[in-house]
KELO-413040 format. One line per 4 residues: number of its first residue (from 1); their letters; for each residue y, z, x of C-alpha. Coordinates in nm, 4 decimals. Layout:
NUM = a = Y Z X; ... .
//
This chain:
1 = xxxx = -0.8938 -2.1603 1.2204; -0.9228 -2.3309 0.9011; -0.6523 -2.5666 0.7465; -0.4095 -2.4084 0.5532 .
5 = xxxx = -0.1508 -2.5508 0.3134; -0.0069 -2.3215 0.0584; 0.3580 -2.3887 -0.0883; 0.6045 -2.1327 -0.2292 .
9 = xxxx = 0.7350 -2.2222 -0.6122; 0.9141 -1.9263 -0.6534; 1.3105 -1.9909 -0.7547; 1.5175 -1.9424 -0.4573 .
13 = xxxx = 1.8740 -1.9444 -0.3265; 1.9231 -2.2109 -0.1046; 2.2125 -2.2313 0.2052; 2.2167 -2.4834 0.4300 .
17 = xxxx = 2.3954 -2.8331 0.4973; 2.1671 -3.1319 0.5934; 2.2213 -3.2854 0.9055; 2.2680 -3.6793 0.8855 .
21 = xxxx = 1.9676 -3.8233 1.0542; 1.9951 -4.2016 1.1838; 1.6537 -4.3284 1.0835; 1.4589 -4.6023 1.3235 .
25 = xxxx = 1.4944 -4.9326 1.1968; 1.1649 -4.9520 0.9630; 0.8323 -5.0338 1.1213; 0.5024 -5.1058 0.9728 .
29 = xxxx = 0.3309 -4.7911 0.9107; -0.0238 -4.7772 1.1982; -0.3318 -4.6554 1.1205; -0.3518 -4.3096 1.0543 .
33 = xxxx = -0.4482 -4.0763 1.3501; -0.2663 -4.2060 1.6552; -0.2397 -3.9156 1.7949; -0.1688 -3.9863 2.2133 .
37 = xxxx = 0.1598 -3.8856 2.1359; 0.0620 -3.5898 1.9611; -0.1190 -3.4525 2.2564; 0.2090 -3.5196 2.4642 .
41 = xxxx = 0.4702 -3.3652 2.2608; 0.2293 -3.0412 2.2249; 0.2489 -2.9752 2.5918; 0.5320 -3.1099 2.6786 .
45 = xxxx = 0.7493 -2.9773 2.4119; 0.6162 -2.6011 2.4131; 0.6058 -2.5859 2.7665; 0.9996 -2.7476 2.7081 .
49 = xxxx = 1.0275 -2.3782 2.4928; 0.9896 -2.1658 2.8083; 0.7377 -1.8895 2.8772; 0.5299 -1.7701 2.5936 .
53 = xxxx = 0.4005 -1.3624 2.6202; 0.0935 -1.3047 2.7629; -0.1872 -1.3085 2.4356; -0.1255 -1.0528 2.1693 .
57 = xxxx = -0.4559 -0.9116 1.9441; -0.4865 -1.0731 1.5898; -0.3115 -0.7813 1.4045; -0.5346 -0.6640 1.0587 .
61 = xxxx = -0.2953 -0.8674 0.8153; -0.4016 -1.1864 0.9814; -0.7711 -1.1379 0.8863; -0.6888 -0.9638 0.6059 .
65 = xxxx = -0.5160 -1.3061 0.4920; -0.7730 -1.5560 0.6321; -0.9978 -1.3555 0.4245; -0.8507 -1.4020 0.1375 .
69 = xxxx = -0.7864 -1.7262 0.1537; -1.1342 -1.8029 0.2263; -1.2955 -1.5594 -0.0429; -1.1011 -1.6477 -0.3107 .
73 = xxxx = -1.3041 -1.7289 -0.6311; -1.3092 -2.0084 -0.9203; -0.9867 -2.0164 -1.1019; -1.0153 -1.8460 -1.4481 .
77 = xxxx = -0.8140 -2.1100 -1.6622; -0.9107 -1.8548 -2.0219; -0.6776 -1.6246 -1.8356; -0.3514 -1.6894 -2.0812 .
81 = xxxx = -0.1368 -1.4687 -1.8846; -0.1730 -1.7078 -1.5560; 0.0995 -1.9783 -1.4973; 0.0541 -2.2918 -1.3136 .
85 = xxxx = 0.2337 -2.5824 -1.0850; 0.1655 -2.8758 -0.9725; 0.3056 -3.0755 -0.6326; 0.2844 -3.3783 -0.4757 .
89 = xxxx = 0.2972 -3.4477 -0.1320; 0.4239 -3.7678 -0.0443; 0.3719 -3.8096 0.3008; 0.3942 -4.1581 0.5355 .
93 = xxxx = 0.0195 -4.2285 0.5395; -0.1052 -4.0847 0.1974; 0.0101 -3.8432 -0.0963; -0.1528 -3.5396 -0.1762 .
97 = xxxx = -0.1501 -3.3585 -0.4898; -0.2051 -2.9574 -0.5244; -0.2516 -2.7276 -0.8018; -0.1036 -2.3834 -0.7474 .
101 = xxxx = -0.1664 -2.0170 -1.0041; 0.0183 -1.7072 -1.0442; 0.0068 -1.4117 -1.2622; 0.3605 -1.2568 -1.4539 .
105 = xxxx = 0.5577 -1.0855 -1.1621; 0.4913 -0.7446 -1.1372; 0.8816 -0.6709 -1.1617; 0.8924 -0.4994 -0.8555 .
109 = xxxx = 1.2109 -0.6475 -0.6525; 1.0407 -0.5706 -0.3207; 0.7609 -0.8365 -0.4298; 0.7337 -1.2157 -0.4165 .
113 = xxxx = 0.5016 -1.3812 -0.6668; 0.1356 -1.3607 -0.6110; 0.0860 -1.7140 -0.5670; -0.2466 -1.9039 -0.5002 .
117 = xxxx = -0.4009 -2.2283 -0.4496; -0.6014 -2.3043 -0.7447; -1.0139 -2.3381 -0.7467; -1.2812 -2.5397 -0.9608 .
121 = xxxx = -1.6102 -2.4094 -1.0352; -1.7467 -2.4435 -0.7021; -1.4672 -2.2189 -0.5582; -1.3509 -2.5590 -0.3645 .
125 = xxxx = -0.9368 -2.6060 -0.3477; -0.7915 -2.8154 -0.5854; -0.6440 -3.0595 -0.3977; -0.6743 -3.4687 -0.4246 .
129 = xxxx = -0.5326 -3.7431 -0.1652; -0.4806 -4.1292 -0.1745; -0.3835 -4.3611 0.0773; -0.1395 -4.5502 0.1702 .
133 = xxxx = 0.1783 -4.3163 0.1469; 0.4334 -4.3986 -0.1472; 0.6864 -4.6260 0.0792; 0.3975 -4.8568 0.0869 .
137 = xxxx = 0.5764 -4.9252 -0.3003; 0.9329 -5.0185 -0.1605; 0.8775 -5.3855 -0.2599; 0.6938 -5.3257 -0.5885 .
141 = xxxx = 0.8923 -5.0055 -0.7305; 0.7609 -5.0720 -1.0638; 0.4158 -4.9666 -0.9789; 0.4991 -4.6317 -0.8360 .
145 = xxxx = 0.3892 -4.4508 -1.1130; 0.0478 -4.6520 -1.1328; -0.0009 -4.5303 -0.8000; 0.0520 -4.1539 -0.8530 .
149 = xxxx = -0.1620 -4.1611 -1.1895; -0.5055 -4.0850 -1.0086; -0.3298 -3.7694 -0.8523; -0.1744 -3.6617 -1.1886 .
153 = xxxx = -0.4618 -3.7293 -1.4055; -0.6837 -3.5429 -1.1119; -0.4353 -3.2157 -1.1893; -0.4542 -3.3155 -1.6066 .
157 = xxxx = -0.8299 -3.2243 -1.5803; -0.8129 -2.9086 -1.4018; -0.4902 -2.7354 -1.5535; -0.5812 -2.6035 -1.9137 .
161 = xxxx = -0.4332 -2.8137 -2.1518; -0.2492 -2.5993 -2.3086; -0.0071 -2.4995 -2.0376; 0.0725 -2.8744 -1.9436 .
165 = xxxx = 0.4080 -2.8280 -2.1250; 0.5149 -2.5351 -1.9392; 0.3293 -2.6329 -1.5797; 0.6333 -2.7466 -1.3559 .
169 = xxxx = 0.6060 -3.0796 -1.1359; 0.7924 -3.1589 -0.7790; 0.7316 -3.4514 -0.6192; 0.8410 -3.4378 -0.2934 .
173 = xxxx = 0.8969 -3.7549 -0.0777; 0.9156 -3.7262 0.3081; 0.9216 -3.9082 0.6359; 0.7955 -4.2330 0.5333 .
177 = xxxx = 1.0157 -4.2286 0.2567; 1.3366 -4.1623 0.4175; 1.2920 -4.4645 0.6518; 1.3325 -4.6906 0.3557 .
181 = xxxx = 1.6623 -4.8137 0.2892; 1.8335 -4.5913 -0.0162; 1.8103 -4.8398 -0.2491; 1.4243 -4.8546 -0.2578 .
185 = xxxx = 1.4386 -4.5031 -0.2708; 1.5924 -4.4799 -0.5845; 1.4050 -4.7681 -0.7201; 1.0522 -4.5937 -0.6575 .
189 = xxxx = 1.2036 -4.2506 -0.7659; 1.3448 -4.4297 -1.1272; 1.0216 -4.5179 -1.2632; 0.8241 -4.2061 -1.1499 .
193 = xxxx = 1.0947 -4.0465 -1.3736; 1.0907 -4.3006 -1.6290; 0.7424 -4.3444 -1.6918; 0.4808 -4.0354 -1.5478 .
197 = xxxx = 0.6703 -3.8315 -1.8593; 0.5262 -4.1214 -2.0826; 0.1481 -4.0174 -2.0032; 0.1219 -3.6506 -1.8567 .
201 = xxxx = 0.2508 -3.3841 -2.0616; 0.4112 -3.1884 -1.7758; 0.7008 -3.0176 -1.7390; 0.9255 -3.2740 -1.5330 .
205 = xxxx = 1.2866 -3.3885 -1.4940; 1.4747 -3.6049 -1.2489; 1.5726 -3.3385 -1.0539; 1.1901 -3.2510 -0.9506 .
209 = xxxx = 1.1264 -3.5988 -0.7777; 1.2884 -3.6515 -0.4624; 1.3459 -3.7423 -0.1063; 1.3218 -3.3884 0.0845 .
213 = xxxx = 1.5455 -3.3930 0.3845; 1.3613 -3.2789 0.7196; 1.5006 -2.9726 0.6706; 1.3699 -2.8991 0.3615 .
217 = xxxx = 1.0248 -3.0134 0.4988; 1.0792 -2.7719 0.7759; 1.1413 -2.5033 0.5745; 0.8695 -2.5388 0.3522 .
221 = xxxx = 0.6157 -2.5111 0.6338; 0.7761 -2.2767 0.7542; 0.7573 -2.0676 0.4139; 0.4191 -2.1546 0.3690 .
225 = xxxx = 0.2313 -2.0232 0.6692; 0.4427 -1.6936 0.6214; 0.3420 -1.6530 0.2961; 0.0135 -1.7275 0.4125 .
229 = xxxx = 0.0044 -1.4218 0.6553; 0.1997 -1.1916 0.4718; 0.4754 -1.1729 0.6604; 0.6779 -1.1824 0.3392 .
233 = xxxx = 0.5182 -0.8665 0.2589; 0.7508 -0.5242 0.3046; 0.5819 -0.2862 0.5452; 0.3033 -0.0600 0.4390 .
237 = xxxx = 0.3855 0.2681 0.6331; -0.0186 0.3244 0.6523; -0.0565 0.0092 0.8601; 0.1023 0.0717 1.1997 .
241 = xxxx = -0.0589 -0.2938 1.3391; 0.1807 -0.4804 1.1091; 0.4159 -0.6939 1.3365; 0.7399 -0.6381 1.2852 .
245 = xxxx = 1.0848 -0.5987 1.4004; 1.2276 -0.2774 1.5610; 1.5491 -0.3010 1.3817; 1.4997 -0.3887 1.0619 .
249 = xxxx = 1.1591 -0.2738 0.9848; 1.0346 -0.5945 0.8002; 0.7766 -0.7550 0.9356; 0.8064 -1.0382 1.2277 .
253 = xxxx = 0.7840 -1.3979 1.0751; 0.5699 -1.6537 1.2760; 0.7840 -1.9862 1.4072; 0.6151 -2.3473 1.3281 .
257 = xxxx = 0.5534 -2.7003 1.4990; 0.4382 -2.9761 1.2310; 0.4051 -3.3403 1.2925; 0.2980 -3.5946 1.0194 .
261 = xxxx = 0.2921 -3.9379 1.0483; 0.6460 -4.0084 1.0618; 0.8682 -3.7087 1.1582; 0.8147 -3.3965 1.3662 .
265 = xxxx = 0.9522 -3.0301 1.2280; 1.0670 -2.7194 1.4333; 1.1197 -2.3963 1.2695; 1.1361 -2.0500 1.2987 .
269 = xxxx = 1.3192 -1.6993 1.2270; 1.6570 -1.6653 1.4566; 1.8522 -1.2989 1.4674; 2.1538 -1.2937 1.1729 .
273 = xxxx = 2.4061 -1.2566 1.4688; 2.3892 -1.4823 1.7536; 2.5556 -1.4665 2.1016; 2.9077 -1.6664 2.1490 .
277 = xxxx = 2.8540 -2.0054 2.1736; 3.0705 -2.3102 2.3271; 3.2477 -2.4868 2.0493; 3.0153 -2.8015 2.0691 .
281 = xxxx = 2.7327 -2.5484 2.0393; 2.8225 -2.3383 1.7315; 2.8879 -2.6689 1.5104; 2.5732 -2.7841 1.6082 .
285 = xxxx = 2.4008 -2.4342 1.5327; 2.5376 -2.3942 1.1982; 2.4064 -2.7467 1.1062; 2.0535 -2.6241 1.1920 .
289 = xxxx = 2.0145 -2.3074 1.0470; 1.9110 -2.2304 0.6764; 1.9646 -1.8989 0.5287; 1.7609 -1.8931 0.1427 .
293 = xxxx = 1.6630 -1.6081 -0.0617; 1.3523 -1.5943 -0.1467; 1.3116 -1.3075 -0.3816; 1.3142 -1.3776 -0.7882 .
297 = xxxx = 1.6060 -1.1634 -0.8080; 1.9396 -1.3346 -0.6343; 2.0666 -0.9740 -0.7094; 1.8427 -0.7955 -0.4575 .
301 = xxxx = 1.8650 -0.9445 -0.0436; 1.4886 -0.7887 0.0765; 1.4107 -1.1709 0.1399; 1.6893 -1.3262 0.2610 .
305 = xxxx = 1.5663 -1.5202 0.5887; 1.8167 -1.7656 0.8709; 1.5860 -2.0030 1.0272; 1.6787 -2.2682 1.2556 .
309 = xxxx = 1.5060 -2.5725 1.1392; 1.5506 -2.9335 1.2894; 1.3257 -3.2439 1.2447; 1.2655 -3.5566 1.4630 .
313 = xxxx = 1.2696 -3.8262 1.2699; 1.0252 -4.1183 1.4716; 0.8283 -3.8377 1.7021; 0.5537 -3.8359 1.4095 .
317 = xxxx = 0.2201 -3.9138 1.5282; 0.2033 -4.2947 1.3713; 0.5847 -4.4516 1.4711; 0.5860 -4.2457 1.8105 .
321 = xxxx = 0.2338 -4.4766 1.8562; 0.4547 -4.7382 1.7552; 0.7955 -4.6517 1.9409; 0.5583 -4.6876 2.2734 .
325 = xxxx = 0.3596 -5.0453 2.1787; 0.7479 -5.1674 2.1519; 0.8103 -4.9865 2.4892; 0.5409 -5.1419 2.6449 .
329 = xxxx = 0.5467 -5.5181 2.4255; 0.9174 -5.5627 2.5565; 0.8936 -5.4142 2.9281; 0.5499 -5.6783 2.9729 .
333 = xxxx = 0.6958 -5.9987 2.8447; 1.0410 -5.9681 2.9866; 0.8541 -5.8988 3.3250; 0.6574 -6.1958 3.2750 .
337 = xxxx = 1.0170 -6.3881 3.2254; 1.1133 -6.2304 3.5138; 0.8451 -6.3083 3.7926; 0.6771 -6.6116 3.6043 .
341 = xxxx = 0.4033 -6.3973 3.4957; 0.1440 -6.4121 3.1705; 0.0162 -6.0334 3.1810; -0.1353 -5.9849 2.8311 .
345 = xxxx = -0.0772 -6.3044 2.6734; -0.4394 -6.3987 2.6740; -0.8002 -6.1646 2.6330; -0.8662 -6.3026 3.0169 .
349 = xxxx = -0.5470 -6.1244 3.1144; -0.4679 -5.8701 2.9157; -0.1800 -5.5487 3.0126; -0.3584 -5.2306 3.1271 .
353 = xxxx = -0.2574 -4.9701 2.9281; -0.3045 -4.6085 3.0749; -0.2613 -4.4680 2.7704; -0.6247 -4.6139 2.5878 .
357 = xxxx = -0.9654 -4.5541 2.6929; -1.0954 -4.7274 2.9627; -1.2686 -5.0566 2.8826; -1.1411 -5.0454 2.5103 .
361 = xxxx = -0.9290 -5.3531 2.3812; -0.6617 -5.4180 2.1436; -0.4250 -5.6004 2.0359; -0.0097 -5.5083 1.9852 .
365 = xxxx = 0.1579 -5.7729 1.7797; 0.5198 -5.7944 1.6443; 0.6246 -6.0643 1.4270; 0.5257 -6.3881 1.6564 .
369 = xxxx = 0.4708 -6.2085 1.9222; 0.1576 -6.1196 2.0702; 0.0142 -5.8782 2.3594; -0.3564 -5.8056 2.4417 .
373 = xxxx = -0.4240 -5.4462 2.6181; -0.7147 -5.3592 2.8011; -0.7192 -4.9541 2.8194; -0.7607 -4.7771 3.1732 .
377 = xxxx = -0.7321 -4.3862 3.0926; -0.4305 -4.3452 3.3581; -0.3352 -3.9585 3.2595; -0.0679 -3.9528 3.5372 .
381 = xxxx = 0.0904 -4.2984 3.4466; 0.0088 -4.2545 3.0852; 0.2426 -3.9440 3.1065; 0.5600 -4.1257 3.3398 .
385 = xxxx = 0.5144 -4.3825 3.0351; 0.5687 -4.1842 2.7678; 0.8087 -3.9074 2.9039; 1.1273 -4.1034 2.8098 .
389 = xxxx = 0.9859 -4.1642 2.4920; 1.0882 -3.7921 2.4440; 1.4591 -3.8622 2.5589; 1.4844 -3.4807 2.6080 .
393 = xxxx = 1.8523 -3.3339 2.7688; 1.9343 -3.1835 3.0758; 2.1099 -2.9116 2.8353; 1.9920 -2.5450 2.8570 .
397 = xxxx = 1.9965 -2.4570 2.4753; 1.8692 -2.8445 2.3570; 1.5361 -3.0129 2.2519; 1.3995 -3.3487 2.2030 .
401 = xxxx = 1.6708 -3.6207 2.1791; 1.9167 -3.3723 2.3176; 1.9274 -3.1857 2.0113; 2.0447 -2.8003 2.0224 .
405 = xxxx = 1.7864 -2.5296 1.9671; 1.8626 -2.2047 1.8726; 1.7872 -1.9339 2.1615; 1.3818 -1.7862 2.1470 .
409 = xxxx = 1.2450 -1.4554 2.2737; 0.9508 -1.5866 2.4059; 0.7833 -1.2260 2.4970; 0.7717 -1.1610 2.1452 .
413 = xxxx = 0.7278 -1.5038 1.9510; 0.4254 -1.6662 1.7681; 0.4315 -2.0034 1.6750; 0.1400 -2.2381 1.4567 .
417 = xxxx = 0.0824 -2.5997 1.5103; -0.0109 -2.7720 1.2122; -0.0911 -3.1348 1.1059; -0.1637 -3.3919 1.3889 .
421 = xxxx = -0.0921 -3.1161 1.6256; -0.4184 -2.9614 1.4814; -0.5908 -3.3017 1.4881; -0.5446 -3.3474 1.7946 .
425 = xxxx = -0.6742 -3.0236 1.9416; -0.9341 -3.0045 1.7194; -1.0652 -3.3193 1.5524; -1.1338 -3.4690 1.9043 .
429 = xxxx = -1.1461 -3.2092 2.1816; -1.2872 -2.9453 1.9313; -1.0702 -2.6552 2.0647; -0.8303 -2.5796 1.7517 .
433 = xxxx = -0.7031 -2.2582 1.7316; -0.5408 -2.0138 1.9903; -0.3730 -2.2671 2.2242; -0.4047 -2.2404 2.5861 .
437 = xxxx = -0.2019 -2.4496 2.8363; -0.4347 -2.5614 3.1107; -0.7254 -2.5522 2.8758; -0.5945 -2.8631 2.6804 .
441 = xxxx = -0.4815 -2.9977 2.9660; -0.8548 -3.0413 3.1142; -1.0056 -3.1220 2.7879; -0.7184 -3.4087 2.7528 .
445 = xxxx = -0.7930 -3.5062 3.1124; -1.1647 -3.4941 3.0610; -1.1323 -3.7176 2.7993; -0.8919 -4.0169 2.9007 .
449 = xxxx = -1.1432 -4.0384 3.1699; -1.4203 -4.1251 2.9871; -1.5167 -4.4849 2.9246; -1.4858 -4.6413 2.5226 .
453 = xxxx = -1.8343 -4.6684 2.5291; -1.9044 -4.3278 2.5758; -1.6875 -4.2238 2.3396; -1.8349 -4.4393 2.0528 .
457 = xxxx = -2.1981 -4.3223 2.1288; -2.0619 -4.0207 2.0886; -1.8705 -4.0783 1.7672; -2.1906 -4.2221 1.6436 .
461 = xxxx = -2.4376 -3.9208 1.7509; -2.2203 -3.6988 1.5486; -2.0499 -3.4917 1.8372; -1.6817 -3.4991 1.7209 .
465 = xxxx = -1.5414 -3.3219 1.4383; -1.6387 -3.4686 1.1089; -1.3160 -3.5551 0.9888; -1.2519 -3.7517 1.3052 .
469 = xxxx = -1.3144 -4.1725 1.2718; -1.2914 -4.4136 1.5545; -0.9050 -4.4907 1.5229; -0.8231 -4.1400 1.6395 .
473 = xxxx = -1.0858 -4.1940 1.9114; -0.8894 -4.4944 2.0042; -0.5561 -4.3664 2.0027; -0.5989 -4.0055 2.1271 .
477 = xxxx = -0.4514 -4.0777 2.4620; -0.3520 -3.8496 2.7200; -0.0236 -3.6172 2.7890; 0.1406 -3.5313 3.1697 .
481 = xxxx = 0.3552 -3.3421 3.2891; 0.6734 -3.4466 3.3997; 0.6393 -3.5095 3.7778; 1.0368 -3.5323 3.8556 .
485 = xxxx = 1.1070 -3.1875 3.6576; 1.1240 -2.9013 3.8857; 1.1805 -2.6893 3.5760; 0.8208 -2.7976 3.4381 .
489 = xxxx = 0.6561 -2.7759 3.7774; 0.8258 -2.4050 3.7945; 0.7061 -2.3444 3.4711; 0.3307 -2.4757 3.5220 .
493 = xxxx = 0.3424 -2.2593 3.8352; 0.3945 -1.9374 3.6332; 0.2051 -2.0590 3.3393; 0.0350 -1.7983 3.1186 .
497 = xxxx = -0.1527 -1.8324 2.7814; 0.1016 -1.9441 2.5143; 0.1262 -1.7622 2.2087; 0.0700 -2.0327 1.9977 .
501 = xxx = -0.2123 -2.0952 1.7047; -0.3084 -2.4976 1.6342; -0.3998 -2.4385 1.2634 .
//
């Protein structure tokens, strides 16, 4: 399936409290694409959500949509009666900037805005990124704005000029932003405000530059690959394949998994009344769930959703990569205190690491210290390694770090994986899409086992994905089961094709 990122601008009613998150203490930001953790977390952590239903057929709204999205022709910018927005992505490894149409609403209550991701001439998205994310301006605040100009000027050349004035801007800071301390928040935020209104002619205020809680990021994705579908849409009596729910008669919404660099998102669609909960429980539940309107009309409920929503702030692709070189930096050098050891303090003697390809060295260093790795493509210690990385809970009703989560049907869910999850799967084992337990499991396998050599010829005769470089050869690293979980090895025993879609 192709990548798909479409955002929802139309005004809505918002409900929800933010959990306070405890951020890691801040790390240097790794190369983009470490994605051995990825691979992990997608097995572990949907296998951790229980039994998904045996495969369902791709219902006629889900082509219908992919189709569109993929037919969709050059923008017609004479067209006076289109309106336009603009936002900014400002993720841990890079911002992205997109450019968004829609026509008047049709002033139908029942119906959302018809929005769409705007096209050039060639029919190709509008859509521009730059690298390093915005954090990478906590010590130099005063160039933020420099840095975002090649994104806003990008968006100047495309929108006509004469709806800058009245074409709204959000920029919307996540992960990598958040694990900055407040103050360089603020400072970065100040002179985006203060000077971007100075050169673009864009409708902009204070309140449309932020720091979006994990929530809100959750949320958002969550929004976006529903509006995506059509799932938003209210049933059309003539189409009797449209998924929906029994009771209500609007159609079912689909649940998403999205890791970035920094922070990992969980969100989906949960019943308005929920079973009786322990006290601990039902606190914990009402921090988690978000109940927004999304109609135009606060007047008229059609689209008022309750999702629970939670994010993982460190389980991103780039500081889980990180959280483990600690892991494995600290355990090696306090074992060489311990026994009189030098494992990995020269080339000659460097710690094997069973979660790199075999043969391939690197080099972990943290202020003065220093650790040389030699990879060995372990899967099954590469897995016992990483496991308590996850520091799941023994609970029933709780995720990673012990955190509740909301109750799923799993006989009649659908969930996407998006971002690194989509990397992962197909960027390097080239089997995106409908995702399929044992499957990934062998392609993962398959591939810790190869050599670094191998890999690299390969790389170089063009066999991997072309968006795929050698640093997400080099850190794709293998996931495991846990081995001392009789509730995983029940549930690999009974393991069926999850309903789940790496987008």
């Amino acid at each position: 399936m192709a990548r798909i990122s479409f955002s929802y601008l139309c005004p809505a009613s918002w409900y929800f409290t933010v959990p306070t998150v405890s951020p890691f203490p801040r790390q240097r930001v790794a190369l983009l694409g470490l994605f051995f953790i990825s691979c992990l977390l997608l097995l572990m952590l949907i296998m951790d959500f229980g039994h998904w239903g045996a495969s369902v057929p791709r219902d006629r709204q889900y082509e219908r949509y992919l189709a569109r999205v993929g037919e969709l022709e050059a923008t017609d910018t004479e067209d006076p009666n289109l309106n336009y927005g603009l936002v900014v992505d400002c993720g841990s490894s890079g911002s992205r900037i997109f450019v968004y149409f829609w026509p008047r609403h049709n002033g139908n209550p029942h119906d959302l805005l018809d929005i769409k991701q705007m096209r050039d001439r060639n029919s190709q998205p509008v859509v521009k990124k730059i690298k390093p994310g915005i954090s990478a301006m906590a010590d130099t605040p005063e160039h933020a704005s420099d840095y975002l100009r090649p994104l806003l000027s990008f968006a100047a050349a495309h929108v006509p000029v004469k709806k800058h004035k009245e074409t709204p801007l959000y920029i919307l800071c996540t992960a990598g932003m958040r694990l900055l301390p407040e103050r360089k928040q603020l400072a970065i935020l100040a002179d985006l405000v203060k000077d971007l209104p100075l050169e673009f002619d864009f409708l902009f205020s204070q309140s449309q530059a932020e720091v979006i809680s994990g929530k809100q990021e959750g949320v958002y994705a969550w929004i976006g690959i529903n509006f995506v579908l059509g799932r938003f849409d209210h049933e059309d009596e003539s189409d009797a394949e449209a998924p929906q729910e029994l009771a209500t008669g609007r159609r079912r919404t689909v649940g998403i998994l999205d890791m970035g660099g920094a922070s990992l998102q969980i969100a989906y669609e949960v019943p308005t009344s929920t079973s009786v909960l322990p006290p601990k429980q039902e606190e914990a539940a009402k921090i988690l769930l978000a109940e927004f309107n999304l109609g135009c009309d606060v007047q008229h409920t059609e689209h008022v959703y309750r999702v629970y929503v939670t994010t993982f702030l460190g389980f991103g692709g780039n500081f889980a990569r990180q959280r483990y070189e600690d892991l494995v930096l600290n355990e090696t050098l306090n074992k060489n205190r311990l026994l009189g050891q030098k494992t990995g303090l020269s080339p000659d003697n460097p710690f094997l690491d069973p979660c790199l390809p075999v043969g391939l060295t690197d080099v972990v260093e943290r202020n003065s210290q220093v650790l040389h790795v030699r990879g060995k493509g372990d899967w099954a210690t590469c897995g016992a390694m990483l496991s308590p990385l996850l520091a799941r809970s023994n609970a029933s009703q709780a995720s990673l770090n012990g955190i509740y989560q909301s109750p799923i049907d799993f006989n009649n869910s659908e969930f996407y994986g998006f971002s690194e999850f989509f990397y992962c799967t197909e960027d390097v084992l080239r089997i995106g899409g409908r995702y399929h337990g044992p499957t990934f499991a062998k392609a993962a396998q398959d591939y810790c086992g190869m050599a670094w050599s191998v890999l690299t010829q390969r790389f170089k005769n063009g066999l991997f994905s072309s968006h795929a470089d050698e640093h997400r050869l080099k850190y794709f690293s293998m996931l495991s089961e846990d081995k001392d979980s009789k509730k995983i090895k029940e549930r690999k025993r009974k393991e069926k094709e999850y309903n789940v879609t790496i987008a």
